[in-house]
VOKOL-233883 format. One record per residue (C-alpha): residue number from 1; residue in three letters; x, y, z. Coordinates in Angstrom, 2 decimals. Each point is the difference from the previous one (the first is absolute). Layout:
! VOKOL-233883
   resi   resn        px        py        pz
    NUM    ala         X         Y         Z
...
END
This chain:
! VOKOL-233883
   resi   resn        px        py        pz
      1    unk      6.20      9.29     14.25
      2    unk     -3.65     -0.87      0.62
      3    unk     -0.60     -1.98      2.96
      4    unk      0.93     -3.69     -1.04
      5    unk      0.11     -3.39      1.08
      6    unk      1.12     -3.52     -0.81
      7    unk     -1.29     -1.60     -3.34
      8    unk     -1.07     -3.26      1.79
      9    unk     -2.61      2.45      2.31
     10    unk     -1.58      1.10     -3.29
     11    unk     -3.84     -1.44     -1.28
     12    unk     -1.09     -1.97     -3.01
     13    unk     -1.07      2.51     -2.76
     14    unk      2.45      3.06      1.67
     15    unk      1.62      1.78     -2.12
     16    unk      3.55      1.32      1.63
     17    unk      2.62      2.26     -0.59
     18    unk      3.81     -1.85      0.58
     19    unk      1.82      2.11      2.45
     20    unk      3.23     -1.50      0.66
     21    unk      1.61     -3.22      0.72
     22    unk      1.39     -0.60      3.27
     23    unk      2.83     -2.79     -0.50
     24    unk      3.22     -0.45     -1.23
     25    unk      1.46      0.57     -2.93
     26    unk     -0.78     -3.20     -1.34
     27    unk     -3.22     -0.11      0.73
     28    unk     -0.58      3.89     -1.87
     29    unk      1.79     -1.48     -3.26
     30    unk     -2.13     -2.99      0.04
     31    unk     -3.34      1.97      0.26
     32    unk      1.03      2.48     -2.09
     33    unk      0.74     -2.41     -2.58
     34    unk     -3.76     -1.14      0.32
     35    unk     -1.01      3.51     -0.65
     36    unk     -0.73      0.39      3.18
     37    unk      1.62      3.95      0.56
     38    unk     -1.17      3.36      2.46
     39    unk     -3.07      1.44     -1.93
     40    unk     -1.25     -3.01     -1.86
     41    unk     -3.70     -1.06      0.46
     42    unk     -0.89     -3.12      1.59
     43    unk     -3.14     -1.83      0.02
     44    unk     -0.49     -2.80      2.50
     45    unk     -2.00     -2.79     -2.39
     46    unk      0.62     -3.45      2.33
     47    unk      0.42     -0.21      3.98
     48    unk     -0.38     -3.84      1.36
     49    unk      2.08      0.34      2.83
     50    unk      2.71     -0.82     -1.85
     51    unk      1.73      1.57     -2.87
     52    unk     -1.30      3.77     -1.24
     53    unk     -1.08     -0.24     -3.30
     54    unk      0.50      3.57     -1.77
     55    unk     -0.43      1.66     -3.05
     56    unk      2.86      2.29     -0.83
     57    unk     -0.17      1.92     -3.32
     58    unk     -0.81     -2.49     -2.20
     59    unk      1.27     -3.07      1.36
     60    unk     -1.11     -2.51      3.54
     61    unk      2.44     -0.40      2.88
     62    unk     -0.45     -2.81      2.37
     63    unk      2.10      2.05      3.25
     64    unk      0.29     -2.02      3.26
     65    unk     -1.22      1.40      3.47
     66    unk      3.75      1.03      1.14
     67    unk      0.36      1.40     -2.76
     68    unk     -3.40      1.89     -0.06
     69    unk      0.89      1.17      3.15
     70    unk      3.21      2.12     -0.91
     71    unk     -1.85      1.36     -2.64
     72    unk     -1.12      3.73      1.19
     73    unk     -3.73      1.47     -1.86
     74    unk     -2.30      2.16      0.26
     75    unk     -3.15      0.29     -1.08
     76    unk     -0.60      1.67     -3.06
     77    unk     -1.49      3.27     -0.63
     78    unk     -2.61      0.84     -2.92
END
C-alpha cells in the first residue's frame, strides 16, 4: 500500500486513490454502498470546512469530516 492518509487531509482538485476504511462494520457497508470501495478514484470537488464534497465514479457525495477522516487514500499515481 502506497503511503496514505485520511480523506479529510486531502486538497481541492486531488485526485486520490481509496485505501481502506478504518471503522466498523457499519460504517464499511454504508460507504460501500455509496460506491465508496479500496481502489476506487476519488476527486475532492468542495472543501468549506464542513462537509467533503466528492466525485465518485459518476455520481457527488457530500461525506462529513469524521467520516473523511476514517477514510484511508493515497495519492494517485499517473
Amino acid at each position: 500500500m502506497a503511503d496514505s492518509f485520511p480523506l479529510a487531509m486531502a486538497s481541492i482538485g486531488e485526485e486520490v486513490r481509496l485505501e481502506s476504511i478504518r471503522g466498523g462494520e457499519k460504517l464499511v457497508h454504508r460507504l460501500t454502498a455509496m460506491g465508496l470501495t479500496p481502489g476506487v478514484s476519488l476527486n475532492i470537488v468542495q472543501d468549506a470546512g464542513g462537509p467533503l464534497l466528492l466525485s465518485v465514479l459518476d455520481s457527488r457525495i457530500a461525506l462529513g469530516r469524521g467520516m473523511a477522516q476514517k477514510v484511508m487514500v493515497s495519492v494517485k499515481q499517473t
